[in-house]
C-alpha positions in Angstrom: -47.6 93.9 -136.6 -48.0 94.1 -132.9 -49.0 97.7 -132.8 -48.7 97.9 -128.6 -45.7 96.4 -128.5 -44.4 98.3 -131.2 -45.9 101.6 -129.2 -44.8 100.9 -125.9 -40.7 99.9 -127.0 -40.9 103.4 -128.4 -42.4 105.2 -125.5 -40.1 103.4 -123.0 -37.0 104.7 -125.6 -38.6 108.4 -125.7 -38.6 108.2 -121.7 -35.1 106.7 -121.1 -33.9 109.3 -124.1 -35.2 112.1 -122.7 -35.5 111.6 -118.8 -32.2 109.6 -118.5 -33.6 106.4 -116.9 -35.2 103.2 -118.1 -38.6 102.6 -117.1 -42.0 100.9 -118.5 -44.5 103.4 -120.3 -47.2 101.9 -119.1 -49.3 101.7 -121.8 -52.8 101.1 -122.9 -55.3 101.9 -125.2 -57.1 105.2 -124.7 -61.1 105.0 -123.0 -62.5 107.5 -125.4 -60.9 107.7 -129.0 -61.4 111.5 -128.7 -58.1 111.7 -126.9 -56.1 109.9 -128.9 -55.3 106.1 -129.3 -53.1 105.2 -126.6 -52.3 106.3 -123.3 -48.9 106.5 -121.7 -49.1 106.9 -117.8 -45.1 105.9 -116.8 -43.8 109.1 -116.7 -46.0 110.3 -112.8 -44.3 107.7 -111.3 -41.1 108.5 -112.6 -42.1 112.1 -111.4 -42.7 111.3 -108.6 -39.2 109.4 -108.1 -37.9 112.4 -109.1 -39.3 114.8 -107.2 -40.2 117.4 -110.4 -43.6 118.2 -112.6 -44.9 115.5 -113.9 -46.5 117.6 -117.2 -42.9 119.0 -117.4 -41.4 115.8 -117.8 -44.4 114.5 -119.9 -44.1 117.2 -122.2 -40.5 116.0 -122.8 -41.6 112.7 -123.8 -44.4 114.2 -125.9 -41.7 115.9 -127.4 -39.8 113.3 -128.7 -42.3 111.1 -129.6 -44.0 113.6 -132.1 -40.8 113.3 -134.4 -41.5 109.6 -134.8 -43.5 108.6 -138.4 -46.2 106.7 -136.7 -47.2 109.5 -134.1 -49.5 111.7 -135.4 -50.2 113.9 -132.1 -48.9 113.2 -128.5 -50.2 115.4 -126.1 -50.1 116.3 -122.0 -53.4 115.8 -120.3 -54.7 115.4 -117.0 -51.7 115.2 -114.4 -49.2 114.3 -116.6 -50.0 111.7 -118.5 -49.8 111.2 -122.4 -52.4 111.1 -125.0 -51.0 109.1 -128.8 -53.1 109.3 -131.8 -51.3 107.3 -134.5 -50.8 108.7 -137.6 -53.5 108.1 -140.5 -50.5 107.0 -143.2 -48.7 105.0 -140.9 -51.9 102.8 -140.1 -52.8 102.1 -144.1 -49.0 101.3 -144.3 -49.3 98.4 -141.8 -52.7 97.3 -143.3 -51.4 97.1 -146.5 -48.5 95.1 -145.1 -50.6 92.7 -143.5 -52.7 91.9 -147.2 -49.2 90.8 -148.1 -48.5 88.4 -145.3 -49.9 84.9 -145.1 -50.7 85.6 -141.2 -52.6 88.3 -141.5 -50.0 90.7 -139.8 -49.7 88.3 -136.8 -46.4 87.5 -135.9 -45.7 84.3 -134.5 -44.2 84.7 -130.3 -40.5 85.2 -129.7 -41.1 83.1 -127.0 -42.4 79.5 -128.4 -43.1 76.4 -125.6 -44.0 72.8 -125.6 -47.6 73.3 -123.8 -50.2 70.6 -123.2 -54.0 71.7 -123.3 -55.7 69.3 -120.5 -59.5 69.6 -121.4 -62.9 67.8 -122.1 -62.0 65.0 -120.1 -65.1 63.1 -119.7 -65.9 59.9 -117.6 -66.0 56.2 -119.5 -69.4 54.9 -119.2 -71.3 58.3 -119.2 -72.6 60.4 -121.6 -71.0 63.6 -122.3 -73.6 66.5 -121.0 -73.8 70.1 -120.9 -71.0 70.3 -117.6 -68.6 69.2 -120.8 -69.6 72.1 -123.4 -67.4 74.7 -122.1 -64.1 72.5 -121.4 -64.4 70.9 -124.8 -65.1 74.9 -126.7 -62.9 76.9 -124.6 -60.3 74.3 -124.2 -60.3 73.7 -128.4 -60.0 77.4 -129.1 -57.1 77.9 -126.8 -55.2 74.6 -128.4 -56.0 76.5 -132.0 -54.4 80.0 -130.3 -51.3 78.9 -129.0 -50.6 77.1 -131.6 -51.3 80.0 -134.3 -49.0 81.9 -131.9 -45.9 79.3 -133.1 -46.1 76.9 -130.2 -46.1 73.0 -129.8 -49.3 72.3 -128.6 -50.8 69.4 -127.2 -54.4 68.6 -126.7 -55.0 66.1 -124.4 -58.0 64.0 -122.7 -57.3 63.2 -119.9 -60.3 60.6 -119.5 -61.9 59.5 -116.2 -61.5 55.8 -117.0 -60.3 54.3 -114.1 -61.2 53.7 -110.0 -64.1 52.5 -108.1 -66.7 53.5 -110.6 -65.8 50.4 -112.7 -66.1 47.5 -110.0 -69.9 49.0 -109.4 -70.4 48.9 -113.6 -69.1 45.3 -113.7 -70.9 44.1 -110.5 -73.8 46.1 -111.9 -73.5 44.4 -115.3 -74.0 41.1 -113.6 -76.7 41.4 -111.4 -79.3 43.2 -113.7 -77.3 44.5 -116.9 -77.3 40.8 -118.9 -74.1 39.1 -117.7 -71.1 39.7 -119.2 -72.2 39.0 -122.6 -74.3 41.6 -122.8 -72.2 44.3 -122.9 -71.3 43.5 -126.5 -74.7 45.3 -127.4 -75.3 48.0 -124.8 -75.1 51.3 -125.7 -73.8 54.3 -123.6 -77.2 55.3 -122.2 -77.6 51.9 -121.0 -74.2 51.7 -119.8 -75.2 55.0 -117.9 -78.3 53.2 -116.7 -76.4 50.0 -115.5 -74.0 52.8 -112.9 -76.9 54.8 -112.4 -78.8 51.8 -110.3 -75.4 49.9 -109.3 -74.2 53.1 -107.3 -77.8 53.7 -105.9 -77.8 49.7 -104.9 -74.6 50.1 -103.3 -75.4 52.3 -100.9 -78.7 50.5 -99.5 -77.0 47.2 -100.0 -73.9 46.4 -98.1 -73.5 42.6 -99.9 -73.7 44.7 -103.4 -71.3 46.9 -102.3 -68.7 44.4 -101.0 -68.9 42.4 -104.2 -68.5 45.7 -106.2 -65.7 46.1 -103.9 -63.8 42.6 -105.0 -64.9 43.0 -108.2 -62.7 46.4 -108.5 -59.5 44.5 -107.0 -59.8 41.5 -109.7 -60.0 44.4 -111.9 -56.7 46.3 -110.5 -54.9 43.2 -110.0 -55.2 42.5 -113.8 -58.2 39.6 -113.7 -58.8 38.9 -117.4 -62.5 38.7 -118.0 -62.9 42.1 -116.1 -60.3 43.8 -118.0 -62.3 42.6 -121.0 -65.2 43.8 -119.5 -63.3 47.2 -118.9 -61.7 47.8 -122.3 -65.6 47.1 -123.8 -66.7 50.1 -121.2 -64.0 52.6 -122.9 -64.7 51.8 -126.2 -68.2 51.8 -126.1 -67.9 55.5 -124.7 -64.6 56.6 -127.1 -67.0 55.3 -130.1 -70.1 57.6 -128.6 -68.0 60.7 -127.7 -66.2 60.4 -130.9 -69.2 61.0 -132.8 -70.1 64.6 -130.3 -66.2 65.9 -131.1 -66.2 64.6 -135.1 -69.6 67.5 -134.9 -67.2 69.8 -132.8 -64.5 69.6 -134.7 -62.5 68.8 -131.9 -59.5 65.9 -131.8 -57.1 65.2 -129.3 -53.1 64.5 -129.7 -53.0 62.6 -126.5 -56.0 60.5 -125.2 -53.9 59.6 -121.8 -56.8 58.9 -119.4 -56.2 58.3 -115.7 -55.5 54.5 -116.4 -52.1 55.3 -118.2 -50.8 56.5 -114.8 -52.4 53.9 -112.6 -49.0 52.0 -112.0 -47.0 55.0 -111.3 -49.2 56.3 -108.8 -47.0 54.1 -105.7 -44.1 56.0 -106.7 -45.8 58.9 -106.4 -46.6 58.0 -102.9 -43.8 56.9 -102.0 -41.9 60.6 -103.1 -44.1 62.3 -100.9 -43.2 60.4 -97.8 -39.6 60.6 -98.1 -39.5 64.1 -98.9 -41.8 64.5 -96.2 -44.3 66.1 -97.9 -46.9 64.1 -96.9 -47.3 61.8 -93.6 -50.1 59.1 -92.3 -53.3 59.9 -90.9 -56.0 58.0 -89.7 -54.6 55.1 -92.4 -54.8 58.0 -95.0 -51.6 59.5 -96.5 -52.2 63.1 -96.9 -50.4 66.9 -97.8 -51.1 69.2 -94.3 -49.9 72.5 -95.7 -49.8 74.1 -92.7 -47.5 72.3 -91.3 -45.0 72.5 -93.7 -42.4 75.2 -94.1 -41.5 77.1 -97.2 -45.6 76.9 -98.2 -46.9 80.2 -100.0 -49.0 81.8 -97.5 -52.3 81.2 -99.0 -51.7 77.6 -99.0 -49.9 77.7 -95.5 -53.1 78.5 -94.5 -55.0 76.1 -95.3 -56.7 73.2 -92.7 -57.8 71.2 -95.5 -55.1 68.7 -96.3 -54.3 67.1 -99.6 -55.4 63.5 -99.5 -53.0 61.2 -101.5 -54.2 58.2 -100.4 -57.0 56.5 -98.9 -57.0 54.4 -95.7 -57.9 50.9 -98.0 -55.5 51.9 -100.2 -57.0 53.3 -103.0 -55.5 56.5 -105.0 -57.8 59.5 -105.9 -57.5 62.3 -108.5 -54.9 64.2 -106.3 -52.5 61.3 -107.0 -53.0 61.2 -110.7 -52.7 64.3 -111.4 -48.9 64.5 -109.7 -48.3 61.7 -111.4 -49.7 63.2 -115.0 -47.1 66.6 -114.2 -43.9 64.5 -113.8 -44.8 62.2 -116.7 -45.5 65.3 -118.7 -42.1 67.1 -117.6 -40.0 63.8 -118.6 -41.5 64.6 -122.1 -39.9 68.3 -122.3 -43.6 69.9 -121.5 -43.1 73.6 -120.8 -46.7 74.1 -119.8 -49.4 72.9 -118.7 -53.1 74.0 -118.7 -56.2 72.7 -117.1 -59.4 73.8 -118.9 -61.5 72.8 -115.7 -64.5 74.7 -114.1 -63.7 77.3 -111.8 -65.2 75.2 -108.7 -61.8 72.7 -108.4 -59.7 76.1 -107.8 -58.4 74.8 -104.9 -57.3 71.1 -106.1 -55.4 72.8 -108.3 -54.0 75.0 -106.0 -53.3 72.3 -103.7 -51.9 70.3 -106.7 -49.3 73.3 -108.1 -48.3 73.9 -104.4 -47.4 70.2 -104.0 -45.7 70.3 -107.8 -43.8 73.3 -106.7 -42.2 72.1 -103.0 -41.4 68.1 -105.7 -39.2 70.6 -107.3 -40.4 70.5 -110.7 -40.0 73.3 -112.5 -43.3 74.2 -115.0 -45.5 76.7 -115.6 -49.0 75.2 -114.9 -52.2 77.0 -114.9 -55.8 76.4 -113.9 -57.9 77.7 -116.6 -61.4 78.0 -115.0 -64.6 78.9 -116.0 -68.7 79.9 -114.8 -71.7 77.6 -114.9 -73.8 76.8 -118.2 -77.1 77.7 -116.5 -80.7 77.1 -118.0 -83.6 80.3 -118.1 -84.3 79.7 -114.5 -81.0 80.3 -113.7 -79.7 76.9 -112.5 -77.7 74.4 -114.3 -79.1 73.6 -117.8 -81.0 70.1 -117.9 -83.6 68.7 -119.4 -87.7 68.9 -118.2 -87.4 65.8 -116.5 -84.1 67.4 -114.1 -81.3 65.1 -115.3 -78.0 67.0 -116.9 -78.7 67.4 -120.4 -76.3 65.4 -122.8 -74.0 67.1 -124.7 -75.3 65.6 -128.5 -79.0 66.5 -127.5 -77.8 70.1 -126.7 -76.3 70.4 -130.6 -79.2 68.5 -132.2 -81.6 71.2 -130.8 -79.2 73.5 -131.9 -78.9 72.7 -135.5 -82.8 71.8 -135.6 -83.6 75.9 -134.3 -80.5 76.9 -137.1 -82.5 75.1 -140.0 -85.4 76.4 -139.0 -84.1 80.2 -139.2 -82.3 79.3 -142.2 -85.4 78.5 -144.0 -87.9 81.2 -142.8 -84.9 84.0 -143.5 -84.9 82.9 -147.1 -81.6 83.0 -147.2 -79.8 82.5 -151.0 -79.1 78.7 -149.7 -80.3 75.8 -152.0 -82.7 73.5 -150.8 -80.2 70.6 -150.7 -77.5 72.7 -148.9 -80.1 74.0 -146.0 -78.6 70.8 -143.5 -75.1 71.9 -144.1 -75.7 75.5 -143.5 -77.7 74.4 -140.2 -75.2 72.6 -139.0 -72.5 75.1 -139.5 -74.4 78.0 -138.5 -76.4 75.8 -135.0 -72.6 74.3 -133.7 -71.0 77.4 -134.5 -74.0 79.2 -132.5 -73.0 77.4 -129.8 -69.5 78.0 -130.1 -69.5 81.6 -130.6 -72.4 82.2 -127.3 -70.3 80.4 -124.9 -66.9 82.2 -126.1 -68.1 85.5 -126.3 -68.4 85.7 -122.6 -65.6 86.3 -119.8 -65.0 82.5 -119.4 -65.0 83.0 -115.2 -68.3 83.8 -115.4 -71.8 81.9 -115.5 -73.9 82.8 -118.3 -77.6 81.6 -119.1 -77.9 79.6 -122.6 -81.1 80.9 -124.0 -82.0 78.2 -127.6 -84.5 81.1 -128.0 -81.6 83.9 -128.7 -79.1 81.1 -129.7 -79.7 81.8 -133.9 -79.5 85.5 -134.5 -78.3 87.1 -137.2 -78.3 90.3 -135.5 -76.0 91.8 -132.4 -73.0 89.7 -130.7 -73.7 86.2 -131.8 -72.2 83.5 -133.7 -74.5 83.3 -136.9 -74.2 87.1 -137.3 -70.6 86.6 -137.3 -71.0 84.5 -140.1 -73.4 86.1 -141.8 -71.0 89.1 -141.7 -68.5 87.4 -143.1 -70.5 85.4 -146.2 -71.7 89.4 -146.7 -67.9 90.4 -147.1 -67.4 87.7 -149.6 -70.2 88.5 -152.0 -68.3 91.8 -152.6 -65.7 90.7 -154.1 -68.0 87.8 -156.3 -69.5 91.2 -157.3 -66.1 92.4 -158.3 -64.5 88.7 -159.7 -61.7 89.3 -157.2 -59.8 87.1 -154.7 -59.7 88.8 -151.4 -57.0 86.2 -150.8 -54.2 87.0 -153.2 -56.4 91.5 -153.4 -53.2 93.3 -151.9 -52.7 96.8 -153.6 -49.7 98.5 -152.9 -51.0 101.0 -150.7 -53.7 102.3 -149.2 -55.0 105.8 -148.9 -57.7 106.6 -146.0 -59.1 109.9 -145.7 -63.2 109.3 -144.6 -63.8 109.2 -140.9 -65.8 105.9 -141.3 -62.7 104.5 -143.2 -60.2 105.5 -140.2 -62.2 103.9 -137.5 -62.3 100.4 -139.4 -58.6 100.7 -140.2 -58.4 101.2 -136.5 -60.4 98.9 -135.5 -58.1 95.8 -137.7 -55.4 97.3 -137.2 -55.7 95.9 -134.0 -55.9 92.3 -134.6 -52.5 91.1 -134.1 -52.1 92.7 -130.3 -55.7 91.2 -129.4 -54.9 87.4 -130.8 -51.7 87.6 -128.6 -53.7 88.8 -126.0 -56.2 86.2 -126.3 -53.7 83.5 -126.1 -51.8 84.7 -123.3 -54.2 85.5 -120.8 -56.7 82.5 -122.3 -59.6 85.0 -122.7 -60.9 83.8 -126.2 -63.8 86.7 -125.6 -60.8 89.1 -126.5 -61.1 87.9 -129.7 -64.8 87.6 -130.3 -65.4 91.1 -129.1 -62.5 92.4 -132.0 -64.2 90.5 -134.8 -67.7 91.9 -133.4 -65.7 95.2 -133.6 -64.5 94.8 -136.9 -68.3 93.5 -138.1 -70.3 96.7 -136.7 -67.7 98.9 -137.9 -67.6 97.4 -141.3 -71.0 98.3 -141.2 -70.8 101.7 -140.9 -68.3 102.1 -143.4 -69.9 100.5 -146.2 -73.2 102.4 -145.6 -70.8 105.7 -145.2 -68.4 104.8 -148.1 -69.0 103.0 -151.4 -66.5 100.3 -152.4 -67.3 99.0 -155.7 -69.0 102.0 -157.2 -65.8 104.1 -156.0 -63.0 104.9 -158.9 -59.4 104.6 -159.0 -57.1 104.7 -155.4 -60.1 105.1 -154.0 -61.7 102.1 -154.8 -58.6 100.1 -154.9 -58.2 101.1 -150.8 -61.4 100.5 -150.2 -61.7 97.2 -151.4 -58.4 96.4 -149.3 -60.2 97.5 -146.4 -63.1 95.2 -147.1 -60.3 92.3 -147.8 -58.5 92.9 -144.5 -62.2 92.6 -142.8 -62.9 89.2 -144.1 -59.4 87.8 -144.1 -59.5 88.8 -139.7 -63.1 87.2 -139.6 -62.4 84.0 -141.2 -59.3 84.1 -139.2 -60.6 84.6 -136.3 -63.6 82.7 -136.5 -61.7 79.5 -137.4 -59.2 80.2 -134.1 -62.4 79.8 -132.0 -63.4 76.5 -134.3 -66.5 78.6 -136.2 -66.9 77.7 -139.6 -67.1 80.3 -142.2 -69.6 80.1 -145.0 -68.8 81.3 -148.3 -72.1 82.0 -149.1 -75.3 82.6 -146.8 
């Protein structure tokens, strides 16, 4: 159950019931539990309005909400705002509702889409570094959200695998990567390599550059041994970057790169100009915002145009992604999202604008996001400066996670140690990058990445596998544990039924606003909390109702951590 939602329809009844007029309670969850749960601050406006006491009219609300079953006090405080403290009963009544329902008390949206996730999106012929980590994890998580939430979701990779880049690898490939045989063998480091030195060569030698030049038009025009050549440089990269997301446990529904839309990007052009949305310059086709009318004012404002086009003709990302919108809205897409770092903000407000005046009507949103950045306090790389790959990053991890694993003496056999590592290193990695408010930077420390203490990802688990042994201890299944009902009467008790109870508001939550954190700092929540009710309250020694609602408790815990853990893409060990 959606407990704010719940709240706030019932507070917005008491004030249209009482005060005669419809209007939103404004609520939100209280800053010290002292006071109460929730907090209701829409009746001073309404005062206000009105022109009377805002605790007079408060009190009126107060009134009517104390004869509802679910409010145990609601009280006037401050200048005339309301203080709710839900009633004990009610709470272990909607707990022990949720051990009954396959969802874990959260209700699927009333309001489902058709939403494409656009995320990851690496480049063909590189490997996939550390810039990648947080598009691929926070990307994944919010694919596994929405969907929980009763969407149709679509993850898609929208891969770099087409423009000039490709005429330097094949020029490259010929002048000192082995001919075109050669590229039967190469792997994607040296594929790397081959760009690496063909772009440097370029721009100290004009001859190089012209024939990467002609080698890119044989190559757009549809020249056969360099579309060989081409299809070779995409699989040797799929086959790589395949192997980084098989250890991620991410996949992808759509794989439509920037190559699918290469032949509708004329059209594209050509709608711009005869809307006149776009006009010549210089030999480039380009947006001017400000001299458009009907422009939001931010973008009005703007002197840096939209290029479309270049002036030899060749298309850029701006074009693409126009054209990836109206492809996506002839497919009944809802929504879009872009998991892309927070520094193209204004592509993508240059590319909504330009959406928005081609008439196409969907919701699109640029999901951004801070800097991965090493103990210095710049980008993470490796000693020698270069961008750390991606698979180097989670082999370090897992090597630090075995070694943990083993000095902990954890209750792991000897041949299971590499699974555990594995499991516990990734979902290290997973957890420290989604715990934090995604529009920040934040510093990735290997020598805090495997704790099984505080806010991280192996505690998490480690929480959870604790959780489990319980109910070993007992021979129960906290799957199919759901008593009847639940009594709650220790303080330690009510603030972990508080604490779950609000599970289904913060997934919701999660998903809409795209903040996995939401969800990593319940389940943190729900871990320390646990805690201090099972030092506080014994479960399996208790007798009787007791026991029976404590255990209930302890199932509700584990059920919302491997829940939660596998909606961020962390795996949950049964045993640890």
């Amino acid at each position: 159950m959606r407990i704010e939602r719940f709240l706030d329809a019932l507070a917005s009844k008491a004030i249209e019931d009482t005060l005669g007029v419809k209007a939103p309670a404004i609520l939100r969850p209280t800053q010290d539990p002292k006071h109460g749960d929730y907090q209701v601050n829409g009746v001073m406006p309404l005062a206000k309005q009105q022109k009377r006491p805002p605790r007079e009219l408060a009190e009126k609300v107060a009134e009517a909400l104390r004869s509802h079953e679910a409010i145990a006090e609601a009280t006037v405080a401050g200048p005339g705002f309301l203080n709710i403290r839900l009633a004990d009963a009610w709470i272990a009544a909607r707990l022990a509702e949720s051990l009954k329902d396959a969802r874990d008390g959260v209700p699927e949206t009333d309001a489902k889409q058709k939403i494409v996730v656009d995320y990851s999106s690496p480049n063909i012929a590189k490997q996939m570094h550390v810039g990648h980590l947080r598009s691929t994890i926070i990307g994944h998580a919010l694919v596994q959200l929405l969907r929980f939430q009763g969407h149709e979701v679509i993850g898609d990779n929208h891969l770099g695998d087409w423009g000039t880049q490709y005429g330097l690898l094949i020029a490259g490939l010929r002048a000192f990567g082995g001919g075109d045989a050669a590229v039967a063998s190469l792997s994607l480091a040296q594929l790397e390599g081959i760009y690496v030195e063909a772009k440097k060569r370029a721009k100290d030698d004009e001859s190089f550059a012209d024939e990467a030049r002609r080698e890119l038009a044989k190559l757009q025009s549809g020249d056969a041994a360099n579309r060989a050549l081409w299809e070779r440089f995409v699989a040797i990269t799929r086959a790589e970057n395949d192997k980084v997301y098989e250890r991620l446990g991410v996949s992808f529904e759509w794989w439509k790169g920037e190559s699918f839309y290469e032949p509708m990007l004329p059209g594209v052009v050509d709608e711009l100009l005869a809307k006149h949305l776009a006009r010549e310059d210089q030999g480039a086709i380009c947006v001017f915002f400000n001299e458009l009318e009907n422009v939001a004012n931010k973008l009005a404002k703007q002197k840096t145009p939209f290029l479309i086009r270049k002036k030899d003709g060749a298309f850029l990302y701006s074009t693409t992604d126009i054209a990836t919108v109206e492809h996506r809205k002839s497919l009944g897409v809802d929504r879009a999202i872009y998991v892309v770092d927070s520094r193209q903000s204004q592509h993508f407000e240059q590319l909504f604008g330009v959406v928005q005046m081609l008439g196409i009507t969907m919701q699109l949103e640029h999901v951004g996001f801070g800097m991965v950045l090493g103990s210095s306090g710049t980008a993470l790389a490796t000693r020698e400066g270069n961008a750390l790959t991606l698979a180097s990053l989670l082999d370090e991890a897992e090597a630090r996670a075995a070694a943990v694993v083993r000095e902990a003496g954890l209750d792991i056999p000897d041949d299971q140690i590499a699974n555990v590592a594995r499991a516990v290193g990734i979902g290290a990695v997973k957890y420290s990058d989604l715990r934090q408010n995604r529009l920040s930077d934040y510093q990735f420390d290997f020598e805090k990445l495997i704790e099984f203490k505080g806010n991280a990802g192996p505690y998490m688990q480690y929480a959870a596998a604790r959780v489990l042994s319980i109910f070993r201890k007992a021979a129960l299944d906290e799957r199919s544990f759901a008593p009847a009902s639940m009594t709650l009467t220790e303080p330690a008790e009510l603030a972990l039924a508080r604490q779950l109870a609000k599970f289904a508001d913060v997934v919701h939550a999660a998903a809409d606003t795209c903040q996995p954190h939401l969800l990593t700092d319940h389940l943190y929540a729900v871990a320390r909390d646990f805690s201090t009710f099972y030092e506080a309250c014994p479960v399996l020694k208790a007798e009787g109702p007791t026991r029976e609602s404590r255990l209930a408790l302890t199932a509700i815990v584990v059920r919302q951590l491997r829940r939660g853990l596998a909606l961020l893409g962390i795996e949950v060990l049964e045993r640890m």
